[in-house]
N, C-alpha and C positions, 0 to 999 in steps of 0.2 A: 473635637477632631480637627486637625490642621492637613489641609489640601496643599500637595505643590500640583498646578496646571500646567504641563511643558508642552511644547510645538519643539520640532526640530527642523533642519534642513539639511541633506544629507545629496552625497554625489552618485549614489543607487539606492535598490531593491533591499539587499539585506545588508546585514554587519556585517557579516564572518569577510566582507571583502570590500568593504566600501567605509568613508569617512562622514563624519558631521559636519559641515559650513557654516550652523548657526545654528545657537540655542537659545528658548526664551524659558525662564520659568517665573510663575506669579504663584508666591504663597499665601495661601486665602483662608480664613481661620472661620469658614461657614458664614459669615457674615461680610467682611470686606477683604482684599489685599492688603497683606501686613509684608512685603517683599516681594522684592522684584530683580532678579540677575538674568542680561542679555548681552549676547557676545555674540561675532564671527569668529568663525574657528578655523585653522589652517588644518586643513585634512591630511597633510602631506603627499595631498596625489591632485590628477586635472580632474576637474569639474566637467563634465560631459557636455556638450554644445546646448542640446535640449532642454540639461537641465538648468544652464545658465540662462538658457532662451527662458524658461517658465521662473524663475525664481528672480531672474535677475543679479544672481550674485555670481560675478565673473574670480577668475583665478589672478586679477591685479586687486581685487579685492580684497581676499585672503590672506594675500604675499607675506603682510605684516601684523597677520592675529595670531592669537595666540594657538598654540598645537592645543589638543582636548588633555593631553598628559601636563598645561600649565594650570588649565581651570579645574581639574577633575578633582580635588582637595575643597576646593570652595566649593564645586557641586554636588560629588557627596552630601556634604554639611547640609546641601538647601534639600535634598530628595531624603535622606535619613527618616526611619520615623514618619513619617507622613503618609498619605494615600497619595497616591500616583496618579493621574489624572488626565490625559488625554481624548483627542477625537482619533479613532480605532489604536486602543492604546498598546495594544501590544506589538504595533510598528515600532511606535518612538522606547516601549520599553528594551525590548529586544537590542533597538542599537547602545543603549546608556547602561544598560548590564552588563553588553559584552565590553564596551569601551574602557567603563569603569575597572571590570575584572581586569584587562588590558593592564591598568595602571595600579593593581593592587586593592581595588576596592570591591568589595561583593555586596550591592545592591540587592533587599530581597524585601519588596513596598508591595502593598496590598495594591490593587489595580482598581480603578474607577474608566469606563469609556463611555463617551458622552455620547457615542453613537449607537448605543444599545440603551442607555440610561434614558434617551430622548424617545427614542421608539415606544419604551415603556411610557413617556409621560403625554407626548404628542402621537396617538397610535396612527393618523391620517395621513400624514404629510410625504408629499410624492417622492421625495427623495431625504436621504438620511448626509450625504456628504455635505461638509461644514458651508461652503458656499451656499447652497440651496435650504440650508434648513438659515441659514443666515437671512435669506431672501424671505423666505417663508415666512420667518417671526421676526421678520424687520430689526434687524439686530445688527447694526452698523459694523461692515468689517473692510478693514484697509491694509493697505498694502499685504493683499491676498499672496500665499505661495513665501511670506516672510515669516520666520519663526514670532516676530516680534509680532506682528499684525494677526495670526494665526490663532496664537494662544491669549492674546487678549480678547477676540469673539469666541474662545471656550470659555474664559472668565466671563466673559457675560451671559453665552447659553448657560454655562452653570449655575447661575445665580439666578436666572429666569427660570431654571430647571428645580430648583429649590424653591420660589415663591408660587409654583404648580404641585406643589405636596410631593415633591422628590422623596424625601427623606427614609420614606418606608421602602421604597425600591432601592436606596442607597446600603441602607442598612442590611436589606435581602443579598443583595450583591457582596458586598464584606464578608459575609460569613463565611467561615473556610470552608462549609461542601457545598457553596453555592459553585456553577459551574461560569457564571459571566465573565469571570475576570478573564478564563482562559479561551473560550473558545472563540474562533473564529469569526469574520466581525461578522458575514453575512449568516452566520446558521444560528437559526433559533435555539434556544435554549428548550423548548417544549418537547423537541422532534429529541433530546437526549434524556430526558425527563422519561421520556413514552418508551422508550427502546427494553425489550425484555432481556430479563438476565438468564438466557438460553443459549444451545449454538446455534451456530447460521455464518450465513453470507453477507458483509455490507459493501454498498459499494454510494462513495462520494460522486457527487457530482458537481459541475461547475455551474455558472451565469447560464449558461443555454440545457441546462439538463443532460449535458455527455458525462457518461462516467470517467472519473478522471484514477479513482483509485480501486482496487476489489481486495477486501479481505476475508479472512474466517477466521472465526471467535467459537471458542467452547461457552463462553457468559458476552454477549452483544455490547451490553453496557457498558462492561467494564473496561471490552479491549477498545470500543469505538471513542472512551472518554480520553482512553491513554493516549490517544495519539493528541492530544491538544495540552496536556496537562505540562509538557514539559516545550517550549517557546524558543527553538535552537535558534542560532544568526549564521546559518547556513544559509545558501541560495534555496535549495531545493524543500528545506522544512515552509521557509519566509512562503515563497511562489506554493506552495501546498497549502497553507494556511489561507493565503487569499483567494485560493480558490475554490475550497468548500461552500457552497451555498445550500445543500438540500443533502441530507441521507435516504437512502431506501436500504431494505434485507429481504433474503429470504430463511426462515426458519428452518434448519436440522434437527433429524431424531440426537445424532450423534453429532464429535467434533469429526469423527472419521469421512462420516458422510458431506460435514462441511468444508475440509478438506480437499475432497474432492472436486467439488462444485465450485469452491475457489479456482482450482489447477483448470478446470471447464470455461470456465466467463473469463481469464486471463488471457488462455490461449485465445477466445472467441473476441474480446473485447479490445483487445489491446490497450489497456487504460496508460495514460500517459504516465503515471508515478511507478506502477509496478515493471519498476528498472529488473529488480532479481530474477526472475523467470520469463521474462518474455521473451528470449533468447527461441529459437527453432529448433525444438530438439532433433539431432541425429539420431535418427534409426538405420540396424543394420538386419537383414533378413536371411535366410537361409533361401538357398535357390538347388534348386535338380533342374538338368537339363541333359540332354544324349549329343556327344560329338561326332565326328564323323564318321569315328570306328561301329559307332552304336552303341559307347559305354555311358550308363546315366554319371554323371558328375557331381559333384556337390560343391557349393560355394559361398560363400560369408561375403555380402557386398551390400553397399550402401541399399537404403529400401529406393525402389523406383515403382513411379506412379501405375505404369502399366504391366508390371513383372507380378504373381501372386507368390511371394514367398512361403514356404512351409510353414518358419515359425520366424516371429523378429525379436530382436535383444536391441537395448537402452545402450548399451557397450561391447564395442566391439570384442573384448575381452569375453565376455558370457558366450558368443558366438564361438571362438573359437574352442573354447574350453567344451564346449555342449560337440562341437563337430571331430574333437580327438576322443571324448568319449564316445561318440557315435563308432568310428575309426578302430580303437581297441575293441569293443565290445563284439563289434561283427568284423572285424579282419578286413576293413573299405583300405582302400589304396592311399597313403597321406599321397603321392604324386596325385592321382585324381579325382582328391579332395581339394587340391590347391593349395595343402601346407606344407608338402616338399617341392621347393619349386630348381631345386637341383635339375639341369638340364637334362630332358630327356635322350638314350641313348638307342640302338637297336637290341643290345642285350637288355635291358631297364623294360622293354615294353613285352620283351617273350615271358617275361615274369607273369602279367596277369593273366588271369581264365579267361576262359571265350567270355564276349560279353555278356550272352544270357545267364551264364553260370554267376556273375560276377553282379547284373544288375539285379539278380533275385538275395542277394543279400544286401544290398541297395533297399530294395523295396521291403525288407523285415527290417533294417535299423530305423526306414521313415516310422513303418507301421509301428515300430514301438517306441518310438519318439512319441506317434499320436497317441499312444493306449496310455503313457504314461505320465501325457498332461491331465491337470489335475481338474476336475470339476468339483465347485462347492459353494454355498453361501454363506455369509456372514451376515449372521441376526444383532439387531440393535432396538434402544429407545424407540418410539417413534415419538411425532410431533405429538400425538392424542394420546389418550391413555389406550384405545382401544386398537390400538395399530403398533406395529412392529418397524422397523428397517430393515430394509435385506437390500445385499449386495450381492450379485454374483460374477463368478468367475466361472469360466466354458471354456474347458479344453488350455487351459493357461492364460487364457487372456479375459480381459475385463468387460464381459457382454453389458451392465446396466446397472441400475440402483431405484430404490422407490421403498413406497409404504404397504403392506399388506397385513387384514388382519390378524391379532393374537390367534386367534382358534383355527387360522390356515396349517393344515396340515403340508408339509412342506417332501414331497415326494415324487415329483412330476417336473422336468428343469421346462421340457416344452408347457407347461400351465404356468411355471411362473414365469419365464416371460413376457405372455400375455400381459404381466400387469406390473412388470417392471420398464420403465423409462430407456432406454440406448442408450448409450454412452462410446466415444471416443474413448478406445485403449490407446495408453502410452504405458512407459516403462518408470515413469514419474506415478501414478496410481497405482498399475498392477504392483511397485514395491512396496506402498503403504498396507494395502490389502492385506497380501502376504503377511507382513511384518507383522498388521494387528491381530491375523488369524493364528499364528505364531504364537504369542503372547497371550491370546486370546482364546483358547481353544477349545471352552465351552460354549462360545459363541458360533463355530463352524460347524457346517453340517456337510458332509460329503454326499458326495451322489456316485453309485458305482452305477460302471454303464452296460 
């Protein structure tokens, strides 16, 4: 088996937007280096002050190396074939994938990272970054923060990593369902091992234990493996990547119920990755109020914290639709509903009835708004064999969710309750609900009231 060992030096975080300054590679054939290619590279952009500060290699330095599209033909050639071999390797692989494809070439090298390979063989040592396990096992490294100096203390951790009975861990990691190659440098391989193939809820965390991502998965394993399996040179995948260090879940009967509890801990948590829904959703509410004449009113307006609407919609669209059905059905005024907003006149106002004649069909469009909200549950899996899921919905909106046993007789919405969980209604659940109960409709159980 022939190793390439690469170190690189680059002017940020990820590819998808940054350059290489230097590359070292050492080809090692299990036993010594049989080749060795190192070059500075002109990135064709500035070098960032800090990074020059820490690396040392300034932009008069580069001026006259060669671009990565002049070496990328000779370095194919040395990375081809081989095992790929880095300290946390899916940095440096990430950028030489995308650089390469850049230039015509598609790199696709089995992964070796010496920073998880080490862990396996040195399980004690305070720290895994190359300087300190360098300090650790006295293993001479120079000119730190240079590609050249860098990947020569991997050729040596390697080689000291192989005369320590590496080999069976090497060979465990090769294997294509092993998970090493890909996953992130700081998360065990154990904690993906253990993960059940259920639904539920996961949510990443970072170095200090904050959640940084929340999802939900119908199989646990499968969707928490996907997100590593595939190593983008995007900013946002790179900075995701390095900051996984620990998983936790919680277990669902259903993916409906996991679902849920996602849209719950998102809004609740605000995890830094989940960009798509963290947005505040608008809600728009139905409002009665009496004006000065004494006629009740009706109005579609943003939800306000101290106002109790009748009923709320997700879009303002449903509101209005739901208030000209109100409108036709019982003969309400579109002027004082607030969808004719045609200026009112003094022949326009001898039109309607006294108010009480006018607010008592007012008060039967509410009352059969209310009678014709829907109350019902939706039965699922549960986590145990001896339990069920229910979700219910009251009156149109989203009262709760939990587990209750198979043999509960379900006939009582105030007893079940008691032993369902609360929930935060939105217009983002009650649609899912719906939708599944829809589809679903030997799972629903109505309640007449």
């Amino acid at each position: 088996m022939i190793y390439a060992i690469v170190d690189i030096e680059t002017t940020g975080g990820y590819a998808a937007s940054n350059g290489i300054t230097e590359i070292a590679v050492f080809v090692h054939d299990g036993t010594k280096v049989i080749d060795h290619f190192e070059t500075l590279v002109n990135p064709l952009q500035p070098i960032p002050y800090f990074i020059q500060t820490m690396t040392g290699i300034t932009d008069a330095m580069v001026a006259d190396a060669p671009s990565f599209e002049e070496v990328a033909a000779q370095l194919f050639a040395l990375l081809n074939d081989k095992v790929f071999i880095a300290h946390n390797v899916n940095f440096d692989y990430s950028f030489l994938k995308h650089q390469l494809l850049q230039c015509g070439y598609e790199l696709s090298a089995k992964k070796l990272c010496t920073v998880r390979l080490t862990r396996k063989v040195f399980t004690a040592l305070p720290s895994y970054s190359l300087g300190n396990i360098c300090r650790s096992l006295r293993i001479p490294i120079e000119n730190r923060h240079r590609a050249g100096g860098d990947a020569w203390a991997t050729v040596q951790l390697f080689e000291m990593l192989l005369h320590h009975n590496a080999q069976p861990h090497i060979e465990q990691f090769l294997k294509k369902s092993s998970k090493e190659q890909y996953l992130p440098l700081h998360l065990p391989k154990e904690q993906i091992e253990q993960l059940p193939r259920k639904p539920g809820v996961y949510y990443f965390r970072n170095q200090k234990g904050k959640v940084v991502y929340v999802g939900k998965a119908r199989n646990l394993k499968q969707r928490i493996s996907s997100h590593f399996t595939h190593n983008g040179a995007g900013r946002q995948k790179q900075e995701f990547i390095r900051n996984v260090h620990d998983i936790s879940y919680q277990l669902c009967g259903t993916e409906l119920m996991a679902a849920i509890l996602e849209e719950t801990e998102i809004k609740k948590l605000w995890p830094i990755y989940n960009t798509s829904r963290k947005q505040v959703s608008i809600q728009y509410g139905l409002y009665v109020f009496e004006d000065q004449r004494g006629y009740a009113r009706l109005a579609i307006e943003r939800k306000r914290k101290h106002l109790h609407p009748v009923h709320t919609f997700g879009l303002l669209w449903d509101g209005y639709r739901l208030l000209w059905n109100m409108i036709e059905r019982h003969q309400l005024s579109p002027r004082l509903c607030f969808v004719d907003k045609t200026k009112e006149t003094g022949d326009s106002a001898d039109q309607y009835d006294e108010p009480v004649i006018y607010n008592q069909r007012v008060e039967r469009a509410l009352q059969t708004l209310h009678d014709e909200l829907p109350t019902f549950a939706v039965l699922g899996d549960g986590v145990e064999d001896a339990q069920q899921s229910c979700l219910l919905i009251e009156k149109g909106k989203f009262y709760g969710m939990g587990y209750i046993p198979r043999e509960m007789k379900i006939k009582d919405v105030a007893k079940l309750k008691k032993v369902l969980t609360p929930f935060h209604d939105n217009d983002f659940i009650r649609d899912m609900i719906y939708r599944y109960a829809e589809t679903n409709p030997k799972q629903r159980v109505n309640f007449s009231e």
